[in-house]
C-alpha positions as CSV (number, residue, x, y, z in Angstrom):
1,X,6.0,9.2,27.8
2,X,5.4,8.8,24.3
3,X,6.6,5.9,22.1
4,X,9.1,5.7,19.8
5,X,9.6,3.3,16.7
6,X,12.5,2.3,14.9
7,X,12.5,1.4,11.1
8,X,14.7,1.0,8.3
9,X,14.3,1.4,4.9
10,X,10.7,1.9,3.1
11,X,11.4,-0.5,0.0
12,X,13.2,-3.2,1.4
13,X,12.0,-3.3,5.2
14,X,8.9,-5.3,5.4
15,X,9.3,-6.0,9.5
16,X,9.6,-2.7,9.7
17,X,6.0,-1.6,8.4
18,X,4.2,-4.3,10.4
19,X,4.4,-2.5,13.5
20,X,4.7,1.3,11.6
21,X,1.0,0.1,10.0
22,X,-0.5,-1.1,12.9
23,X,0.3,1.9,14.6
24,X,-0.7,4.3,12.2
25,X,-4.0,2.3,11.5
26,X,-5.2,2.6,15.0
27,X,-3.6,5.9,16.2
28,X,-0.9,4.9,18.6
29,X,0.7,7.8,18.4
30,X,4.6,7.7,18.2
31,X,7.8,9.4,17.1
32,X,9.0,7.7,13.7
33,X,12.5,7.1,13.9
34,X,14.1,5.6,10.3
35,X,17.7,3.9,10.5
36,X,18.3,3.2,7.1
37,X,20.0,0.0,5.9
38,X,23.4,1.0,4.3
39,X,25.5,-2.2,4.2
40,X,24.8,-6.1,3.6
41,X,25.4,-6.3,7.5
42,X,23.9,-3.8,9.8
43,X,24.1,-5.8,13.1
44,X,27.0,-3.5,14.6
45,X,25.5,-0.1,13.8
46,X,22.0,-1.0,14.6
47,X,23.4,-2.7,17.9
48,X,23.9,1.1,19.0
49,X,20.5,1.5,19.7
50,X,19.0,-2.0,19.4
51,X,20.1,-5.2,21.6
52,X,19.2,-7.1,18.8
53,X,20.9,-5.4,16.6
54,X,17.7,-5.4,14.2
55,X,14.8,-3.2,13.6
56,X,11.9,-2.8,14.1
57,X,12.5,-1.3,18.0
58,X,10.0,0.2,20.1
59,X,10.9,2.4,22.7
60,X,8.8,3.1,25.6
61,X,11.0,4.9,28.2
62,X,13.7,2.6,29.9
63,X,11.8,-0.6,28.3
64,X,13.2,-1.9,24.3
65,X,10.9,-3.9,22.8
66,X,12.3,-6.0,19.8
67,X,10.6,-7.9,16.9
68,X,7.2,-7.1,15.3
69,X,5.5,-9.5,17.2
70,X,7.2,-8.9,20.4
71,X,6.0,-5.1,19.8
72,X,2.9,-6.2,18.7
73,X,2.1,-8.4,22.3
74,X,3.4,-5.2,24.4
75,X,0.9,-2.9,22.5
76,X,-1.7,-5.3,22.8
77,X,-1.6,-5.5,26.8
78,X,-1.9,-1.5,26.4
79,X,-4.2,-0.3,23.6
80,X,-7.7,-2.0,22.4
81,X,-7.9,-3.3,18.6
82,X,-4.5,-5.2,18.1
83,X,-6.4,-8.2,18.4
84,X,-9.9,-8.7,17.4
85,X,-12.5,-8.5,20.0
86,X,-14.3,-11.6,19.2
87,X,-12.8,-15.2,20.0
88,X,-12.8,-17.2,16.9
89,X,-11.5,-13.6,15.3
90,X,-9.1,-13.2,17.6
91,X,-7.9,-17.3,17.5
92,X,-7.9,-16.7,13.7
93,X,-6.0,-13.7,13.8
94,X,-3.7,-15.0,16.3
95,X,-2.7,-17.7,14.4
96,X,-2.2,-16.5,11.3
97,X,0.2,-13.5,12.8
98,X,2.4,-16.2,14.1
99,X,2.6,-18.4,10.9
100,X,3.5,-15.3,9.0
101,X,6.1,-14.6,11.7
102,X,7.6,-18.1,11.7
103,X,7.1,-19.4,8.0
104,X,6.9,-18.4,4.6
105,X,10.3,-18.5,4.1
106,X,10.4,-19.3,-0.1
107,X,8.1,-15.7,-0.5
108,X,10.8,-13.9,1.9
109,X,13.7,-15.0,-0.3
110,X,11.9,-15.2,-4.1
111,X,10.1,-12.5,-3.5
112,X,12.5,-9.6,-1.8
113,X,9.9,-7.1,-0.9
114,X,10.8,-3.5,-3.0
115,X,7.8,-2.0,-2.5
116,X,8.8,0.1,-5.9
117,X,9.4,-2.0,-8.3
118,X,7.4,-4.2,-11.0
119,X,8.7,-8.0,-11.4
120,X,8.3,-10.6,-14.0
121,X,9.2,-13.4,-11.7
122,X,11.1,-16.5,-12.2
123,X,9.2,-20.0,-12.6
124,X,8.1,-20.3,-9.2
125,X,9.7,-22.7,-7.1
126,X,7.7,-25.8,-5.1
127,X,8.1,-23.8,-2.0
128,X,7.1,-20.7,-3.1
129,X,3.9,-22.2,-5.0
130,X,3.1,-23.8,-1.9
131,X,3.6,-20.1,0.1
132,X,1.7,-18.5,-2.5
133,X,-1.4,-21.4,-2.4
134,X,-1.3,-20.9,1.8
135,X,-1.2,-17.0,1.6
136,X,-4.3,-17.2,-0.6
137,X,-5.9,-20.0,1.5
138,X,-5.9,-17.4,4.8
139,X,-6.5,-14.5,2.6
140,X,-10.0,-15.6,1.6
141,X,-10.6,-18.0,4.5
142,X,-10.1,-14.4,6.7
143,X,-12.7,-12.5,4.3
144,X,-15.5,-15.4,3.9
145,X,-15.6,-16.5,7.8
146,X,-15.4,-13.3,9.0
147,X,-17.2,-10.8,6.8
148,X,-14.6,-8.6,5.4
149,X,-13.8,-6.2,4.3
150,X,-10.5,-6.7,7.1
151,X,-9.1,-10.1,7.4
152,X,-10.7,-10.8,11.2
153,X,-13.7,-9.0,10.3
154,X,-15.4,-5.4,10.0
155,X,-12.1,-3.7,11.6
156,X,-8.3,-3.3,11.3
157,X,-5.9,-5.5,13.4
158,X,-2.5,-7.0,13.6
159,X,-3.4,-9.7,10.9
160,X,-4.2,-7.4,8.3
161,X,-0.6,-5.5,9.8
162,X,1.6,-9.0,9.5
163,X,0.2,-9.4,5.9
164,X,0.7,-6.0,4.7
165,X,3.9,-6.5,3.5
166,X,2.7,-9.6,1.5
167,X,0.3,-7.3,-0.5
168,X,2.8,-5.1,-1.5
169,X,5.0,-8.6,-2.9
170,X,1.9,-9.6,-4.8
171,X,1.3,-6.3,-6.5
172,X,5.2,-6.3,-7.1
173,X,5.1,-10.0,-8.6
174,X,2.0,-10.3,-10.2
175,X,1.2,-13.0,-7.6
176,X,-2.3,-14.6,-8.0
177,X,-4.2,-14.5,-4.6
178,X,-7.6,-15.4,-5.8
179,X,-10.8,-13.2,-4.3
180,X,-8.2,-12.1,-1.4
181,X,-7.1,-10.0,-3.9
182,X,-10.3,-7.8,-2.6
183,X,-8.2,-7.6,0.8
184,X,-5.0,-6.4,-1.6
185,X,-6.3,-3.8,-3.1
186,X,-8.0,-2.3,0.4
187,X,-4.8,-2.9,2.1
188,X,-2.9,-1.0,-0.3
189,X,-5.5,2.0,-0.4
190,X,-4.9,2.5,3.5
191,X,-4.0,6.2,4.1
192,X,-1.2,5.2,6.1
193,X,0.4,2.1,3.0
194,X,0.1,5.0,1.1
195,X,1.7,7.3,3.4
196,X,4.8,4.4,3.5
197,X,4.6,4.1,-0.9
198,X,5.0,7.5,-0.9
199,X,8.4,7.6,1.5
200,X,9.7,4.3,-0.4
201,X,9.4,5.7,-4.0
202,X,11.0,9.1,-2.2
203,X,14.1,7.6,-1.3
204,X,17.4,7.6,-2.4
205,X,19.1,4.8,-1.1
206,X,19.9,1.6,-2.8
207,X,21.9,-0.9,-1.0
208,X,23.8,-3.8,-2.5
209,X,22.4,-7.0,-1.3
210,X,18.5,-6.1,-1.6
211,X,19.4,-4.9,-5.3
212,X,21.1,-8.0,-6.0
213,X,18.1,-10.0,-4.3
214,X,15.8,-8.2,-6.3
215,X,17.9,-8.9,-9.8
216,X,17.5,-12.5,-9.0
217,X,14.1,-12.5,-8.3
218,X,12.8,-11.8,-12.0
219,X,12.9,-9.0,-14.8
220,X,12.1,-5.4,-13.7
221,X,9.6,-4.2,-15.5
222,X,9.3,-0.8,-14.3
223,X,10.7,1.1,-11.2
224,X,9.2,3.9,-9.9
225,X,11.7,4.8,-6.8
226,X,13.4,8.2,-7.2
């Protein structure tokens, strides 16, 4: 029985495209399934469909697997690549998946991800400086140790999926990365981050509280969303 993933909104859902990406990148083939956010609180409509009452959801069958990384552990007992085949990769990797999952709180909430939008941001805060110095720190720790051009080495796995949505914050802030802007750039060229650009600056919806964390994060500079 084929799979089927749950996501939200393009521009504002960064969960959402960890599993989406990783996916995509590694042809796990599933039937896309997009449950927009329309309200500041979503819990009881999404609760419909998700015991969580969040997104992302996989479906496989009876089974519902919540969370990113929760979907990204099931996959990874099923389908080769979501973790890198080689140990110090793969303890790399591994690591880094579950500090993005469990920290960086300051980028979260300075740096709302609208994946179609260009942002003079604020002064940075302590916390976000220090989010920003640690993002760069894995970013080119990933690329040196390993070879590149991927963040675990020569191919495409869940770390480069867990920091995907970070590389479309830095291109949206202006963030300064150092020489993992190299991964940046690559990340963003993906056929399938493109495919996702593409359906972000396609839609039309615009919901209150992500507008109004975006307003507070800086000055828009330009917006390209339809």
């Amino acid at each position: 029985m084929a799979y089927t993933l749950i996501t939200a909104n393009r521009n504002y859902s960064s969960w959402s495209l960890r599993p989406w990406l990783l996916m995509k990148a590694l042809d796990i083939a599933f039937e896309d399934r997009l449950e927009p956010f329309t309200k500041p609180d979503n819990y009881e409509d999404f609760r419909r469909f998700s015991p969580t009452g969040q997104v992302p959801l996989l479906i496989d069958g009876e089974r519902r697997i919540a969370d990113s990384l929760g979907i990204a552990l099931y996959l990874a007992d099923r389908h080769p690549g979501i973790w890198p085949s080689g140990e110090d990769a793969r303890v790399f990797a591994q690591g880094a998946v579950t500090e993005m999952h469990g920290g960086f709180g300051h980028l979260r909430n300075d740096c709302t991800m609208n994946v179609g939008v260009r942002v003079t941001p604020k002064p940075m805060s302590q916390g976000l400086q220090r989010n920003v110095t640690r993002v760069r720190e894995l970013l080119e720790t990933g690329l040196s140790r390993f070879g590149g051009p991927w963040l675990a080495g020569a191919d495409f796995s869940a770390v480069d999926a867990f920091y995907a949505p970070v590389a479309f914050r830095i291109r949206t802030y202006g963030l300064d990365v150092g020489q993992g802007q190299a991964w940046v750039d690559r990340v963003l060229d993906h056929p399938a981050m493109r495919q996702w650009e593409v359906e972000a600056l396609a839609e039309t919806w615009r919901e209150v509280s992500h507008e109004e964390e975006l307003a507070a994060a800086g000055i828009i500079t330009a917006d390209y969303r339809q």
